[in-house]
Backbone as numpy.savetxt, mean C-alpha at the origin, in Angstrom:
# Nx Ny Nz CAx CAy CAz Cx Cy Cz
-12.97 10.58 2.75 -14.06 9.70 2.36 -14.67 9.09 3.60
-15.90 9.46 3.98 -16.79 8.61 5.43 -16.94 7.24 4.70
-16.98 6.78 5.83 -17.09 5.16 5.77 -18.82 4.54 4.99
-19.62 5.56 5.33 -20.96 5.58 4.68 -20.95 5.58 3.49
-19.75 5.63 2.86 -19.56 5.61 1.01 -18.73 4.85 0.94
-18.56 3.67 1.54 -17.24 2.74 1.00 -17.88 1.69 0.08
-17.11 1.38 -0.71 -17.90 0.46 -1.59 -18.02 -1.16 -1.42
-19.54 -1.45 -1.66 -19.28 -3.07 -0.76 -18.62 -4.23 -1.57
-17.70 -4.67 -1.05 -17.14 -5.67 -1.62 -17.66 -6.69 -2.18
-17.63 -7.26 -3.50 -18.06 -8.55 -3.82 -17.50 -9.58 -3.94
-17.34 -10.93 -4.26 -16.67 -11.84 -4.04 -16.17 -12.35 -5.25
-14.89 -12.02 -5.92 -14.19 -12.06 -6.71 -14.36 -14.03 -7.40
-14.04 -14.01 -8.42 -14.17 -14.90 -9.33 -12.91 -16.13 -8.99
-12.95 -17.02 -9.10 -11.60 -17.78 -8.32 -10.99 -18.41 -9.83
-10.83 -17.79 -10.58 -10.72 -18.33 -11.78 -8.84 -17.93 -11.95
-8.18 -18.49 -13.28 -6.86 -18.13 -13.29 -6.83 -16.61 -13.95
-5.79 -16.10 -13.48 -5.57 -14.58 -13.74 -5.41 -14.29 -15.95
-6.14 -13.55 -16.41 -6.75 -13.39 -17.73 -5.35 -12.80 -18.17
-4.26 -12.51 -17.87 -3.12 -12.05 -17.97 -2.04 -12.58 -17.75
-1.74 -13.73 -17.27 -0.61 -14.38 -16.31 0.63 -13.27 -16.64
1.19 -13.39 -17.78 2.50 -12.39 -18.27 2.83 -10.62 -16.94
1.55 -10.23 -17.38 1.29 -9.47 -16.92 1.28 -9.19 -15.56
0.75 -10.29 -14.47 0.92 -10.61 -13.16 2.11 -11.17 -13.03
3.01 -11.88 -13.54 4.28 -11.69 -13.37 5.13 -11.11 -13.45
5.13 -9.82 -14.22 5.66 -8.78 -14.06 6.00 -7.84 -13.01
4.45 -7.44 -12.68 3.90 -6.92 -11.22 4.44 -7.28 -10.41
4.67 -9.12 -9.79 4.94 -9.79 -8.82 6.53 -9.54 -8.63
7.46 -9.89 -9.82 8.75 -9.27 -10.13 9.15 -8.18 -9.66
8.35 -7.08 -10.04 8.84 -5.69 -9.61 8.54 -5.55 -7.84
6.96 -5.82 -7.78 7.01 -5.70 -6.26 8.16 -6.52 -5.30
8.25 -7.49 -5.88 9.52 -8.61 -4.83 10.80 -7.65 -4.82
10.96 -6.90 -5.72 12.56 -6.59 -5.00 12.73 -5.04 -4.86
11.23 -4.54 -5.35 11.33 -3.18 -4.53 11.21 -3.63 -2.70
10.52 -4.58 -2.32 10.23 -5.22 -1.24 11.55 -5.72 -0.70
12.59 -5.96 -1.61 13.58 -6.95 -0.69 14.40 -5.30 -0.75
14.62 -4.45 -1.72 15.09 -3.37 -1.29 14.67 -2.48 0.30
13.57 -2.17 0.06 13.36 -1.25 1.25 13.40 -1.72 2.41
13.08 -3.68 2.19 13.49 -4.62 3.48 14.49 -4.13 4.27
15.55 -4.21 3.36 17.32 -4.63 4.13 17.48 -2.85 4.36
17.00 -1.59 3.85 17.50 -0.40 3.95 16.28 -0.36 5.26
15.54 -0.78 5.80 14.48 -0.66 7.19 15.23 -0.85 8.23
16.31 -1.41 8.32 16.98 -1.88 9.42 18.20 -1.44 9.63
18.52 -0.28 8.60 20.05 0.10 9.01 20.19 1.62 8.72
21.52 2.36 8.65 21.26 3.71 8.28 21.92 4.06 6.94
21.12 3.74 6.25 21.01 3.33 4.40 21.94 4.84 3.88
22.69 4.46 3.26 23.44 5.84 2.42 22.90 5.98 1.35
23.25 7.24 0.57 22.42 8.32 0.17 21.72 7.98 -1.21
23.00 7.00 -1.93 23.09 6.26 -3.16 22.11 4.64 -2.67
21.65 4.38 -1.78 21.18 2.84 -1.49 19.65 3.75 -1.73
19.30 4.75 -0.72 17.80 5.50 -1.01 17.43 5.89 -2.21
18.38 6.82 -3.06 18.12 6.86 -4.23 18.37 5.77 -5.32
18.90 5.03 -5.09 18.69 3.55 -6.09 16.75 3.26 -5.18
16.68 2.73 -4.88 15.17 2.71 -4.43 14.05 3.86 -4.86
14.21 4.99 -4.55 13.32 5.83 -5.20 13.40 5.68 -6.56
14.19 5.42 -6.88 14.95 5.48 -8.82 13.88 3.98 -9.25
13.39 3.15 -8.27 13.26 1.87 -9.03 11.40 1.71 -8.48
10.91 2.72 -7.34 9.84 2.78 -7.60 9.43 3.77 -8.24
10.10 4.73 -8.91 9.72 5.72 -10.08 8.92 5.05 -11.30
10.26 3.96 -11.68 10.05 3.36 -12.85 8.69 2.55 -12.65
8.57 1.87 -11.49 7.62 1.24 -11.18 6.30 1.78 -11.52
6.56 2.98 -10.91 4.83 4.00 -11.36 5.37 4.07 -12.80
5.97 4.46 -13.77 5.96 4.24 -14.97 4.78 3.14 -15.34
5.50 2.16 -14.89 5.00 0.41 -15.34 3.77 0.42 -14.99
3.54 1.20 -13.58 2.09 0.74 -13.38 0.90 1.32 -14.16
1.50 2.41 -14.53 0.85 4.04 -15.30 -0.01 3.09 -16.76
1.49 2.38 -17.28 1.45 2.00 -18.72 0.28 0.92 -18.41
0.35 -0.17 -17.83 -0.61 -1.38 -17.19 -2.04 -0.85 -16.88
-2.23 0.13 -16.04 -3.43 0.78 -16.18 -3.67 1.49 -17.13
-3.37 2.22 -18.30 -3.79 2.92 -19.35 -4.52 1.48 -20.34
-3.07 0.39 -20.13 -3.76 -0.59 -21.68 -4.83 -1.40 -20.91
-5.03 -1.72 -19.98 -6.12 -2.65 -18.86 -6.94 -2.37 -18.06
-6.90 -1.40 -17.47 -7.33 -0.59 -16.35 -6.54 -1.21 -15.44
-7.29 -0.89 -13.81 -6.56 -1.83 -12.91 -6.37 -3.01 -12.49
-4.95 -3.64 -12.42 -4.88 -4.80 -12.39 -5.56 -5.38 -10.66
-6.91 -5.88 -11.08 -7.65 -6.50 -10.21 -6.95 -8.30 -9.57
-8.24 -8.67 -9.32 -7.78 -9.90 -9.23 -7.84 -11.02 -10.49
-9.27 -10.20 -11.17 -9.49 -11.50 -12.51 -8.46 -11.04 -13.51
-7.81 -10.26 -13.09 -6.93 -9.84 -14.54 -5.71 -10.69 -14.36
-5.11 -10.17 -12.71 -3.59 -10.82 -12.43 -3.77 -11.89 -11.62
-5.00 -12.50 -11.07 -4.76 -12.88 -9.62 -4.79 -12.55 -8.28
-4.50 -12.68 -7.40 -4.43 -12.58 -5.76 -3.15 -11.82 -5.95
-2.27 -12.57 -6.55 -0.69 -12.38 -5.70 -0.39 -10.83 -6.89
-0.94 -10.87 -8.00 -0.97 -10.00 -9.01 -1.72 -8.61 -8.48
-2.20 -9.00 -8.26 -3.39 -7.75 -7.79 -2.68 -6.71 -6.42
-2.32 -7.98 -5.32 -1.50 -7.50 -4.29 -0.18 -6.51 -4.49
0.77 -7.49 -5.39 1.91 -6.76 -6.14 1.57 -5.28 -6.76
0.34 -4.76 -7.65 0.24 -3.56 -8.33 -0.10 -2.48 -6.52
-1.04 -3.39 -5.97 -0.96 -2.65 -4.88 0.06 -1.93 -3.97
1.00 -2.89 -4.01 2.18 -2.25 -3.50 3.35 -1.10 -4.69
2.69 -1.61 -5.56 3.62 -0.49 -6.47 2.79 0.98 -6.22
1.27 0.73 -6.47 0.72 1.99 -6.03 1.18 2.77 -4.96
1.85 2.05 -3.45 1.55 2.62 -2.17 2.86 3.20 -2.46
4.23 2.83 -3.09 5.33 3.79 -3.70 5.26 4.62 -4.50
4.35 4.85 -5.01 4.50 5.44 -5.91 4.61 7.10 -5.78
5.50 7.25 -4.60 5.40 8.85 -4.34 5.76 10.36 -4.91
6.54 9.74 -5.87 6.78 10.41 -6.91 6.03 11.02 -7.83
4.80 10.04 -8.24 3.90 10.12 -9.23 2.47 10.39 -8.41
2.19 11.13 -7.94 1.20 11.56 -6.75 0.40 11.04 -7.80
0.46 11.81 -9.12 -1.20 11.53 -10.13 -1.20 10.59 -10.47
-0.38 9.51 -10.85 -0.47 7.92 -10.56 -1.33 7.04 -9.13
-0.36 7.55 -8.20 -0.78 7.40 -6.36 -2.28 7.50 -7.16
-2.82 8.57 -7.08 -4.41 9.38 -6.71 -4.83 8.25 -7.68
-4.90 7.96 -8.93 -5.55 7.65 -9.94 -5.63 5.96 -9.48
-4.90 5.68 -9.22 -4.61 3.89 -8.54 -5.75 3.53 -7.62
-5.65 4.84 -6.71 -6.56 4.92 -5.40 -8.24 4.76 -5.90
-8.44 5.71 -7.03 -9.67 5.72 -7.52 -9.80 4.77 -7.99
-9.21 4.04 -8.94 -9.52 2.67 -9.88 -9.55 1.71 -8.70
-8.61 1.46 -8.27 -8.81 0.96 -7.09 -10.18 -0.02 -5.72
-10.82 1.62 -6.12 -11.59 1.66 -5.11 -13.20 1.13 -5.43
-12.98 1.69 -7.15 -14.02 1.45 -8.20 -14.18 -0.39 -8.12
-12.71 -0.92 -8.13 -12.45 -2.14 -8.05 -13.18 -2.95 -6.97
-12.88 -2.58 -6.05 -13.16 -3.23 -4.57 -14.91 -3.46 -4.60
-15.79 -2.89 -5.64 -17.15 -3.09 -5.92 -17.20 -4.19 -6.40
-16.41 -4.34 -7.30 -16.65 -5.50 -8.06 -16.04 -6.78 -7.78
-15.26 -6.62 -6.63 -14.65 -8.22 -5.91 -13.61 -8.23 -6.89
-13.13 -6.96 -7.31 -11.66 -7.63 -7.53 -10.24 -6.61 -7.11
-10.78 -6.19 -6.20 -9.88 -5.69 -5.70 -9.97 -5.82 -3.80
-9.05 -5.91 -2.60 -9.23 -5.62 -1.63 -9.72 -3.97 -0.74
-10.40 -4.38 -0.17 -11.45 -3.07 0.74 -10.06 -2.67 1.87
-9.48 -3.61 2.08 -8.80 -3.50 3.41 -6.75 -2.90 2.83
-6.78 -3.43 1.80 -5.76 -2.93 0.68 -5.76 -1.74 0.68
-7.26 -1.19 -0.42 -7.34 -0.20 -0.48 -7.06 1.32 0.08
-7.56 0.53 1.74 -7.64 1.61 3.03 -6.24 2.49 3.14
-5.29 1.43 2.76 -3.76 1.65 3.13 -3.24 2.78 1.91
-3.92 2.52 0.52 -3.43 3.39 -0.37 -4.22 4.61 -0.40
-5.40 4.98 0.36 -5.66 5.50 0.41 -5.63 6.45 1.50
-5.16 6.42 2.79 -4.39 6.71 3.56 -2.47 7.42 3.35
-2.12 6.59 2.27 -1.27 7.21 1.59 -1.33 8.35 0.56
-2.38 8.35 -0.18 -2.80 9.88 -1.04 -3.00 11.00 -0.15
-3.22 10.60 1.02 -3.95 11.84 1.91 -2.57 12.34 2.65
-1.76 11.06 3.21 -0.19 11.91 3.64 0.39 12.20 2.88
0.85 12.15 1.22 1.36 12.24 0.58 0.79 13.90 0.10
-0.81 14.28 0.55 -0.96 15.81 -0.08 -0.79 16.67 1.29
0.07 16.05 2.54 0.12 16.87 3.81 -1.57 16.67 4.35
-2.12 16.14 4.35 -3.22 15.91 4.47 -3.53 14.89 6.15
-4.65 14.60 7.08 -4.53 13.52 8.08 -5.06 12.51 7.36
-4.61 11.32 7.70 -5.03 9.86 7.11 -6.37 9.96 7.74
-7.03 8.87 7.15 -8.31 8.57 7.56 -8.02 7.29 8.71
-7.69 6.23 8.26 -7.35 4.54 8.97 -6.22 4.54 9.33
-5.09 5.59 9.76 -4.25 5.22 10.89 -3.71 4.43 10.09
-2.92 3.89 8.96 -2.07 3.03 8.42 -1.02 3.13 8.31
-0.52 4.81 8.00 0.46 4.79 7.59 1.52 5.41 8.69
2.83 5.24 8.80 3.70 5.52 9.94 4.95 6.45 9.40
5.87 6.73 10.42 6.75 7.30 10.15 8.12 6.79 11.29
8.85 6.81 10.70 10.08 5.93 12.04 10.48 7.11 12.77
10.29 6.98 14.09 11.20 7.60 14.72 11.91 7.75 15.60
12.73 8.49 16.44 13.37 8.31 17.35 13.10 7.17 18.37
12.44 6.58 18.91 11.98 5.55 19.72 10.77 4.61 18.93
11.03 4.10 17.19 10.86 3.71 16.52 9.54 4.61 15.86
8.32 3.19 15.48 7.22 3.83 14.60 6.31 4.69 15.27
5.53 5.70 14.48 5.09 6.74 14.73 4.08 7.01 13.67
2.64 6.03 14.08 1.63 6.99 13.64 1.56 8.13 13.00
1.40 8.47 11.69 1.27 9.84 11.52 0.09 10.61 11.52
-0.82 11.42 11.39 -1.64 12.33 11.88 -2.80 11.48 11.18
-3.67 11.22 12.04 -5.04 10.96 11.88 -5.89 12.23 12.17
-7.30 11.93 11.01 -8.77 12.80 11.54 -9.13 12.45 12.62
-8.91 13.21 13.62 -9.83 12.84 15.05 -9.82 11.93 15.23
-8.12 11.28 15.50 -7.93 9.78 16.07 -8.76 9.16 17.24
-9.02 9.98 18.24 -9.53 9.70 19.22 -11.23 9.61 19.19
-11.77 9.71 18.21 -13.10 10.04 18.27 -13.10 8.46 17.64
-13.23 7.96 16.56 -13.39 6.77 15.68 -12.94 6.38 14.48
-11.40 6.09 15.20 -10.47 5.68 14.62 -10.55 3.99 14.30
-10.81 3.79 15.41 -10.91 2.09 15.52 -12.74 1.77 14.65
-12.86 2.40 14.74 -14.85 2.03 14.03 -13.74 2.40 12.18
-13.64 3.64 12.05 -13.39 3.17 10.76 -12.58 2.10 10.33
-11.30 1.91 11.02 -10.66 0.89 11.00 -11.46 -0.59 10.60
-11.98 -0.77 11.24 -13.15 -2.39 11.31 -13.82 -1.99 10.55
-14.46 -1.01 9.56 -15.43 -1.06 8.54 -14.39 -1.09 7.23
-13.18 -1.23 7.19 -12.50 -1.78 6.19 -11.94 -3.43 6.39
-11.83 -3.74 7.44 -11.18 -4.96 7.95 -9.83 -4.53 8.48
-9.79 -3.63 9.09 -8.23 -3.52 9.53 -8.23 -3.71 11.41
-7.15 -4.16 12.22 -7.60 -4.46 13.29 -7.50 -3.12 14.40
-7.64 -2.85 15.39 -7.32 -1.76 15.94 -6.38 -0.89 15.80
-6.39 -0.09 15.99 -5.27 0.74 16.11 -4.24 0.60 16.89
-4.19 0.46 18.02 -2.74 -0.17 19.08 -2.75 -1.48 19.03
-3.41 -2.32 18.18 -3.01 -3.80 18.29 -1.69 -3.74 16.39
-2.29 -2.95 15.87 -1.87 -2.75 14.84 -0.34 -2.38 14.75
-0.20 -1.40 15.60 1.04 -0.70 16.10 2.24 -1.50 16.94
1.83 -2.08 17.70 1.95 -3.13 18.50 2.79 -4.36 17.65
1.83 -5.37 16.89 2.65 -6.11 15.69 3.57 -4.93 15.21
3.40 -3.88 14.34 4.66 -3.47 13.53 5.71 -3.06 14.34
5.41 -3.03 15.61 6.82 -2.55 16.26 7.90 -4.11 16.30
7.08 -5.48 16.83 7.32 -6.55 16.92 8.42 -7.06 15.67
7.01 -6.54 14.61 8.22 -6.85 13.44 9.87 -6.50 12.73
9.43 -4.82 13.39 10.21 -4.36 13.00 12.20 -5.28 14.05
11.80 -5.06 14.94 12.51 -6.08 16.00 12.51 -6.92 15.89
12.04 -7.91 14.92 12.53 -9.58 14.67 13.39 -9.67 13.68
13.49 -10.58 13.37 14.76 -10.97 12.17 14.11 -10.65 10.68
15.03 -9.86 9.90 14.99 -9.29 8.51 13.63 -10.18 7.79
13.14 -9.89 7.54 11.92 -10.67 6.40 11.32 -9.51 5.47
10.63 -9.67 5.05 9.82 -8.98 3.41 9.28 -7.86 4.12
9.80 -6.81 4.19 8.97 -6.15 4.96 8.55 -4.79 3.83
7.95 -3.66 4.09 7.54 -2.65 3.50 7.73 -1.04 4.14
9.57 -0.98 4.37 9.45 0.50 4.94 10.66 1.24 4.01
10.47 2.47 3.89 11.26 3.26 3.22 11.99 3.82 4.68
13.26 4.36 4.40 13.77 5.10 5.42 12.93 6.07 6.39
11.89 6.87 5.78 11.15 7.85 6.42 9.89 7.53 6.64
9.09 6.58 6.08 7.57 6.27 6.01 7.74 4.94 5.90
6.89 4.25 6.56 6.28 2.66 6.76 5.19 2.74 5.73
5.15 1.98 4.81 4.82 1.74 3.63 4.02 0.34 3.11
2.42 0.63 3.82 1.57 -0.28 4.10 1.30 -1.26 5.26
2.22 -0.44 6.21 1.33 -0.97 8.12 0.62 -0.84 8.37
-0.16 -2.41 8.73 -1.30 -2.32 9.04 -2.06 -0.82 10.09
């Protein structure tokens, strides 16, 4: 997708989320798929700790599948900020369910027109549909750990305008980007978002 078709953001409604139940749910599931992949980012996770995690963002795309069929996507006027954020991160796991992934990405994106969804969110899940079909990311988001930690995975013609698309979503450069997640990854345990093999919404 060129940046000449991104959709312009509008400025979402500041009102309380039309669902609360519903955004707490979301918020629930994302917090401890989050405190899971946290504590397995920092060590060399056995075989049963990875598959308890894949096993619990499976279900997750379940949940999210069911939530978007009866609602569409949970935006911001539906769940909120913190609601909206949470489905986001269930989307960016959802690797299992590629046609979940893809379908999130589109509603998603449909969203981000109407100010209730994030442009700069988006970038990240959509960057994930594209590694997830062997495909190069567009915005440089998504990583891979490796031997001498994170590792960029394949961008379109990183070197040409990587950093221009980057800033037409709101995301910050590319080596300033890289830079923080290495930082983080090296500080003390907090909420973080990595699976054993893929970094899972770096900036």
């Amino acid at each position: 997708m060129s940046t000449d078709r991104l959709p312009q953001p509008r400025s979402a409604m500041s009102t309380a989320p039309m669902h609360p139940y519903l955004a707490r749910e979301l918020i629930a599931r994302a917090e401890r798929a989050d405190e899971h992949w946290a504590r397995l980012a920092r060590m060399q996770p056995a075989d049963q700790l990875v598959g308890a995690g894949r096993h619990m963002d499976h279900v997750n795309s379940a949940f999210l599948a069911r939530a978007v069929a009866d609602y569409g996507w949970p935006g911001v006027p539906l769940v909120g900020e913190e609601g909206a954020r949470a489905a986001w991160r269930l989307a960016l796991r959802a690797d299992t369910r590629a046609d979940i992934q893809r379908l999130a990405s589109r509603l998603m994106h449909e969203a981000v027109g109407r100010g209730a969804a994030s442009l700069r969110q988006w970038a990240h899940l959509y960057d994930r549909c594209l590694v997830n079909a062997d495909l190069p990311q567009l915005y440089g988001t998504q990583y891979r750990l490796g031997p001498d930690g994170p590792e960029r995975q394949t961008v379109s013609e990183p070197a040409v305008d990587l950093d221009a698309r980057r800033a037409a979503v709101g995301l910050p450069p590319a080596g300033l980007a890289l830079g923080r997640l290495r930082d983080r990854l090296t500080a003390a345990p907090c909420f973080g978002a990595a699976t054993p093999s893929v970094l899972v919404g770096a900036a």
